[in-house]
C-alpha positions as CSV (number, residue, x, y, z in Angstrom):
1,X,0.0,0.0,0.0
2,X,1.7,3.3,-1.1
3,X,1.5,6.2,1.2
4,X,0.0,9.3,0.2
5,X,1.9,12.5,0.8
6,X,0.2,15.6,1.6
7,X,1.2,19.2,0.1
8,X,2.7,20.0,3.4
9,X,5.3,17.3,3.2
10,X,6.5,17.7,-0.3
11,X,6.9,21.2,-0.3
12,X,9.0,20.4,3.5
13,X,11.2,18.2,1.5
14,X,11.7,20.0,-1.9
15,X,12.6,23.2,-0.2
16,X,15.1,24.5,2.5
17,X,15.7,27.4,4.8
18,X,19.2,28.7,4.6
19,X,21.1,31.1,6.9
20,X,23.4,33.0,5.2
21,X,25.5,36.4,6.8
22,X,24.0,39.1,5.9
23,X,25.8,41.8,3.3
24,X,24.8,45.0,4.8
25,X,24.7,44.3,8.4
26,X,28.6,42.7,9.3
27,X,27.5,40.2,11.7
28,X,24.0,39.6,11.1
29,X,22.1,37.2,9.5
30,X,19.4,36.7,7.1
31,X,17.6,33.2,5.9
32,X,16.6,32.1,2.2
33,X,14.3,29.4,1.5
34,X,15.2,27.1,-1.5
35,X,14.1,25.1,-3.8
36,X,15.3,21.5,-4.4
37,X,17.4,22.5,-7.3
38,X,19.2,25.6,-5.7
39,X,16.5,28.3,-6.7
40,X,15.6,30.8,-4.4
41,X,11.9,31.0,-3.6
42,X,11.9,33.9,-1.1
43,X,14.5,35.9,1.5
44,X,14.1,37.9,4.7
45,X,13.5,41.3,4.4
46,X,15.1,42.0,7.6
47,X,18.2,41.0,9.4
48,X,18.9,38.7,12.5
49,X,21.3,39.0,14.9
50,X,21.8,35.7,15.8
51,X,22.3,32.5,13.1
52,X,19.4,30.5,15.4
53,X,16.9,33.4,15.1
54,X,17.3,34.0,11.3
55,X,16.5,29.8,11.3
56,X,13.8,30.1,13.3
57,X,11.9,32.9,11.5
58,X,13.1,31.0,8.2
59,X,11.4,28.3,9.4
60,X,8.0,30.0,10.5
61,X,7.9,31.2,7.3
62,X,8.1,28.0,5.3
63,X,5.6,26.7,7.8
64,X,3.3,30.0,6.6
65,X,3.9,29.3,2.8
66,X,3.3,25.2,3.4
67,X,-0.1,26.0,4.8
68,X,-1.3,28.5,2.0
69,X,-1.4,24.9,-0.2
């Protein structure tokens, strides 16, 4: 029997949130969430000051964007 996979875990696996140090701010930090094949789907706005905060916001976002499908 083949297990169905919902909207909400394929887009989980075919994207990733990605912490990256942020260009303007010298020591702050900023997440991108992409695709399975490198693309960039969407970036923060803002930066974080901390590598675990961008994450965490990067991750409430992919949450958001999951559960408009």
């Amino acid at each position: 029997m083949a297990l169905k996979v919902s909207a909400f875990g394929q887009i989980l696996r075919s994207h990733r949130v990605k912490v990256v140090p942020c260009t303007a701010q010298p020591g702050c930090f900023r997440w991108i969430i992409t695709s399975a094949d490198g693309q960039r789907s969407e970036q923060s706005s803002y930066s974080y000051a901390t590598v675990a905060g961008a994450r965490a916001v990067g991750n409430m976002r992919l949450r958001e964007l999951v559960a408009k499908t």
